[in-house]
Structure formats: structure tokens, C-alpha cells
C-alpha positions as CSV (number, residue, x, y, z in Angstrom):
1,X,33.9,-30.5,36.3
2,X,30.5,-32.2,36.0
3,X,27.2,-30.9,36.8
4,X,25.7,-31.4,39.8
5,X,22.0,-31.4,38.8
6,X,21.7,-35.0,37.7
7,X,22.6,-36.0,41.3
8,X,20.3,-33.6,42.8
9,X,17.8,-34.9,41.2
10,X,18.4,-38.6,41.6
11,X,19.0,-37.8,45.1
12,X,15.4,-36.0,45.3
13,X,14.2,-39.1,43.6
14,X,15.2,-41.3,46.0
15,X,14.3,-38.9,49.1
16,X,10.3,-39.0,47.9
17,X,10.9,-42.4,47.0
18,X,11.5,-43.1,51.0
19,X,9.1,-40.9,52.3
20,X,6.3,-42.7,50.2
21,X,7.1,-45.8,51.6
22,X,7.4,-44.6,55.1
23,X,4.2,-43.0,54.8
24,X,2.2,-46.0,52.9
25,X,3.4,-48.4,55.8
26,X,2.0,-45.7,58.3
27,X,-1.4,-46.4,57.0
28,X,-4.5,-47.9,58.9
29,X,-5.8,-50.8,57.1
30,X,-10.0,-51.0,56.4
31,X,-12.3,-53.0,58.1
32,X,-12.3,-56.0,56.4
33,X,-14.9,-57.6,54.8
34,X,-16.7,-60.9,55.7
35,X,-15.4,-63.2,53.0
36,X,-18.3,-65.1,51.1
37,X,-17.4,-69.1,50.4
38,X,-14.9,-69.7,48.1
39,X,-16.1,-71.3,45.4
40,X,-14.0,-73.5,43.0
41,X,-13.0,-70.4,39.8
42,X,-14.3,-71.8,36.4
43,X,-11.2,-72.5,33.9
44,X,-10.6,-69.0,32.2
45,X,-11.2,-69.1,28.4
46,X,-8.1,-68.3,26.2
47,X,-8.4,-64.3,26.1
48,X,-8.7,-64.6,22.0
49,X,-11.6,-66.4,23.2
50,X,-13.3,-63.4,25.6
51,X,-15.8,-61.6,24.3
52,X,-18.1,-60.5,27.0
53,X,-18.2,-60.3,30.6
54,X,-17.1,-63.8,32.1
55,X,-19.3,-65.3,34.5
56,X,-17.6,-65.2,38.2
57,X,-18.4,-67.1,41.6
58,X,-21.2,-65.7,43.0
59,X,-21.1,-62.6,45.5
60,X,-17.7,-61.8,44.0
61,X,-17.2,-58.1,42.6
62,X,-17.3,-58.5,38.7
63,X,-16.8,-54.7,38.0
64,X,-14.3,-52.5,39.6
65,X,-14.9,-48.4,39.2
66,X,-11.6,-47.3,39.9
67,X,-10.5,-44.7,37.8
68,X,-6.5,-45.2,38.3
69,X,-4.0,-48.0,39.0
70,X,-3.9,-46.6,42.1
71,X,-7.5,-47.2,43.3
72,X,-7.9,-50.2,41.2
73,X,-5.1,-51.7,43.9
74,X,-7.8,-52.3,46.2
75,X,-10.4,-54.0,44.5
76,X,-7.5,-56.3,43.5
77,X,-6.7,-56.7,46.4
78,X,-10.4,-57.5,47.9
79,X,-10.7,-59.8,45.6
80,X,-7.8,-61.9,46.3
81,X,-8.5,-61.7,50.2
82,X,-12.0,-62.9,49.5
83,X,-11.0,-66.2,48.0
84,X,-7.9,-66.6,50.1
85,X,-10.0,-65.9,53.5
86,X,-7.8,-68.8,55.4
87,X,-4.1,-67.7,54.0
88,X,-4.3,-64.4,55.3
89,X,-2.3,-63.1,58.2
90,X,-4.4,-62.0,60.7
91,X,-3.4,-59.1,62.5
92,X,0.0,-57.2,62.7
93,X,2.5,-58.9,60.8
94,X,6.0,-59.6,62.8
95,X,9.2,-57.5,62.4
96,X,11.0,-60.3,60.4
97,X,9.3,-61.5,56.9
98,X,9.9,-64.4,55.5
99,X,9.7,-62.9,51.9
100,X,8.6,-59.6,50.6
101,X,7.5,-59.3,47.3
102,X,6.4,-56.5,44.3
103,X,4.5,-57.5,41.3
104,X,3.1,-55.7,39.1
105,X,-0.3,-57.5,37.6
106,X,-2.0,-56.6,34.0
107,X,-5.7,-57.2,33.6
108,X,-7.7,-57.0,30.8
109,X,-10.7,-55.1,30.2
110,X,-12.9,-58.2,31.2
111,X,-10.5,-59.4,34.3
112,X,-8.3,-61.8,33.3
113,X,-4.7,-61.7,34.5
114,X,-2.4,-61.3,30.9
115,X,0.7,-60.5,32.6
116,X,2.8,-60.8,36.0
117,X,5.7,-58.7,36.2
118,X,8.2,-58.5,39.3
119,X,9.4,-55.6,40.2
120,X,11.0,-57.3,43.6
121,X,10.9,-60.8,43.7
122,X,12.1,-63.0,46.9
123,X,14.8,-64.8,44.9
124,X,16.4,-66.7,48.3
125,X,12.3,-68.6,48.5
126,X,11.4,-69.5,44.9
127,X,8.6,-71.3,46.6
128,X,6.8,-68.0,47.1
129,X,7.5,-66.3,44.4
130,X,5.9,-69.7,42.6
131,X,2.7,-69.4,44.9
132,X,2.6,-66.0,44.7
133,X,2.0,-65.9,41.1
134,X,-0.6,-69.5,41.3
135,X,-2.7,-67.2,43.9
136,X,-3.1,-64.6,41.3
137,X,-3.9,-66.7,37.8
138,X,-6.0,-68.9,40.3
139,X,-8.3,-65.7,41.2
140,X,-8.3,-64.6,37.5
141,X,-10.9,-63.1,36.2
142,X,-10.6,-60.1,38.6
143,X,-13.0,-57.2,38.5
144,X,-12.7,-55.8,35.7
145,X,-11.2,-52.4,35.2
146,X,-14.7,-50.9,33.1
147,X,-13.2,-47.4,33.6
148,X,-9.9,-47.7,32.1
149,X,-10.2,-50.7,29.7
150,X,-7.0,-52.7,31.0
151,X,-5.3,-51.8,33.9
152,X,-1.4,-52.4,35.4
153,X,-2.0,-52.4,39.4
154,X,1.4,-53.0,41.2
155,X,1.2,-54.5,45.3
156,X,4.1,-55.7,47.9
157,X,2.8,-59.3,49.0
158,X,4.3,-59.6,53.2
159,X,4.4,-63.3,53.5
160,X,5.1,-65.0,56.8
161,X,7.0,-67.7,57.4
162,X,3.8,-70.0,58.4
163,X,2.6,-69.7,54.6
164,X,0.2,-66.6,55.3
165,X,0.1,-63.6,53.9
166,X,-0.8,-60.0,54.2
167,X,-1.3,-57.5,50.9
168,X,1.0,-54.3,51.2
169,X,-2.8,-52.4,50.2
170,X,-4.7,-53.9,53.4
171,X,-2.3,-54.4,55.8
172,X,-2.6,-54.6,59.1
173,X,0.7,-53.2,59.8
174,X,4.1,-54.7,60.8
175,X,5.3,-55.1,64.8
């Protein structure tokens, strides 16, 4: 007879595994911020080539203090509402997405994206997963991360069928 611990706790696993996501779609999004001009993003050196801080359009947030993944999430996210002000979903996003996506994004200790990682991509609309990953090199450098060096900072993209778009971190909620 086997024991029954492994599947108590891979069934405890999932359980907290659902209640966190019931409970981070329950959230109220921030206020959000007005959104200066985009200005065209300078072409990223080759990060062999970084050295120092890299100089960023102006008004954008060049250091982020978060302390954890966690809380860096939102200045990622910030950042890549700021310079997508027109593509984002405004208000509560319909019952039926499009896509949904999870990536994982690694930035270095000066802001510049090194690595995208899905953890859920929308196979059945390669289109988004392709934009998807253009947004986020195309608002490299981030912040960057002074407090932890390099950080790995996982979100859920909601993307609506009109080409708009909602991060899971400042949602507005779902219908």
C-alpha cells in the first residue's frame, strides 16, 4: 500500500495554489498614473557592454527600491504602462480573453531585459505571444532592481481581442 502523504501534499499545493489566484484577481487596482510622452527608447548596448547606469527617456523611473520579486512586479509593471499608455485596456476587462499569458522576465542590475521565460504562453495566438515579448525588449532598460542586483519578476499579461492589454499586477479587474 502506498503512502498517502505525497498526495496530501500535492493536493495542499494545489488548494493554496487556487486560493492565491482567487485572492490576487480579488484585488483593487491603483490609481494610475498620468503617463509622460513616450519617447522613442535609445538602442540598448550589448550587456558586455554596460557598465553604469544607462541613460532612460526622461521622467521614466530609472531605479526601482523594491526589495523582492514580488514588489519589483510593480515597477515593472509601471514602467511598461507608461510607455504603452494607448495599448492599455481601459477599465474592467471582459469575461472572455483573447489570450492570457505568464512570463517570467530577468533584469539585470542596470535594467536591461536578459531573459524571457514563459511559464503560460497562449500557444493557439502566436501573434501575442510574439508582441508580448517585442513590448517587453522594446521597454528595456527597466528600473533597475539597485536592491537586489538582478531580479526575476513573473506577471499574467490579459490581452483583449482589440490588441489591448491589461497587466495581471494593475488590473482593473475582469467582468
Amino acid at each position: 500500500m502506498s503512502d498517502p502523504s505525497p498526495r496530501r501534499f500535492w493536493l495542499l499545493a494545489l488548494l493554496s495554489a487556487g486560493v492565491g489566484a482567487i485572492v490576487s484577481a480579488c484585488k483593487s487596482a491603483p490609481e494610475p498614473a498620468a503617463p509622460a510622452a513616450a519617447a522613442p527608447l535609445p538602442p540598448a548596448p550589448p550587456p558586455s557592454a554596460v557598465i553604469g547606469p544607462i541613460a532612460g527617456p526622461s521622467g521614466s523611473a530609472r531605479n526601482s527600491a523594491a526589495s523582492t520579486p514580488r514588489l519589483y512586479r510593480e515597477s515593472g509593471a509601471t514602467h511598461l504602462y507608461g510607455l504603452n499608455a494607448e495599448r492599455i485596456y481601459k477599465g474592467r476587462m471582459p469575461p472572455l480573453l483573447y489570450a492570457v499569458g505568464v512570463i517570467n522576465v530577468e533584469i539585470n542590475q542596470v535594467g536591461i531585459v536578459t531573459k524571457l521565460d514563459w511559464m503560460r504562453a497562449p500557444r493557439h495566438a502566436p501573434e501575442v505571444i510574439a508582441e508580448i515579448e517585442r513590448t517587453i525588449k522594446a521597454a528595456s532598460p527597466f528600473p533597475a532592481p539597485v536592491r537586489m542586483g538582478k531580479v526575476v519578476y513573473t506577471d499574467t499579461w490579459l490581452w483583449h481581442k482589440s490588441g489591448k492589454f491589461q497587466l495581471d499586477t494593475l488590473t482593473e479587474g475582469q467582468n
